[in-house]
C-alpha positions in Angstrom: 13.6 -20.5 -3.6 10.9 -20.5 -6.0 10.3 -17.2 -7.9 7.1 -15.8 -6.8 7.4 -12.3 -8.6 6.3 -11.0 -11.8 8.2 -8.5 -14.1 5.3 -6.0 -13.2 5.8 -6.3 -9.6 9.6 -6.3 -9.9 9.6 -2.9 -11.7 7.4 -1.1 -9.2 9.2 -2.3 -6.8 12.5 -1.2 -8.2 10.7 2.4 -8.9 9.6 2.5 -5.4 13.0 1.7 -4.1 14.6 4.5 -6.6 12.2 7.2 -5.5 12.9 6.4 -1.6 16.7 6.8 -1.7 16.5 9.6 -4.0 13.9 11.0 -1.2 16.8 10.2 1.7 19.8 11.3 0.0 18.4 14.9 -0.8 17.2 15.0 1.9 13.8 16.1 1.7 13.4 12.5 4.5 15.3 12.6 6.9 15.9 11.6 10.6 14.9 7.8 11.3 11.4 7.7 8.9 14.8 8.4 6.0 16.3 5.6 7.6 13.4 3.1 7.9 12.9 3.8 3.9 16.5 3.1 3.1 16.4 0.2 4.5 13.1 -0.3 2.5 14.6 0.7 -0.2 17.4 -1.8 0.2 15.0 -4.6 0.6 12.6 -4.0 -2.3 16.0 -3.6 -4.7 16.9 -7.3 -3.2 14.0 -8.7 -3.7 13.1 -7.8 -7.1 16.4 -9.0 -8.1 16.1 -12.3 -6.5 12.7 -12.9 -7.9 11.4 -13.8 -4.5 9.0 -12.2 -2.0 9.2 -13.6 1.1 6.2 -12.7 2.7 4.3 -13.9 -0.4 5.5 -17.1 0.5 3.3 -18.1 3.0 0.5 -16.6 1.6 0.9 -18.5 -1.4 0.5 -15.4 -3.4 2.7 -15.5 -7.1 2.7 -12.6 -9.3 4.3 -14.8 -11.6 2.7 -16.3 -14.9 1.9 -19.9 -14.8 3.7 -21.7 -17.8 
């Protein structure tokens, strides 16, 4: 896999995924919409580690920087 993510997009991402579990685990979202951003959560933290998007993929969309 090809890294198609930039550090930009990376740290939102990980922001995003912080604010979303802190959301579900006081919860202030609960129920399944707490669930579904868990497991958003979960994702965006994955993907930003990995470098790789995979719905960019097909898109051919790369926040990267070209060398």
């Amino acid at each position: 896999m090809k890294p198609n993510m930039g550090t930009a997009d990376r740290v939102i991402r990980v922001i995003l995924a912080t604010v979303m579990a802190i959301l579900y685990f006081t919860d202030t979202v609960g129920g399944t919409l707490g669930l579904v951003l868990l497991v958003l959560a979960a994702v965006f933290l994955l993907t930003s580690f990995m470098r790789f998007c995979p719905l960019y993929a097909p898109f051919g969309i790369s926040t990267c920087k070209t060398k």
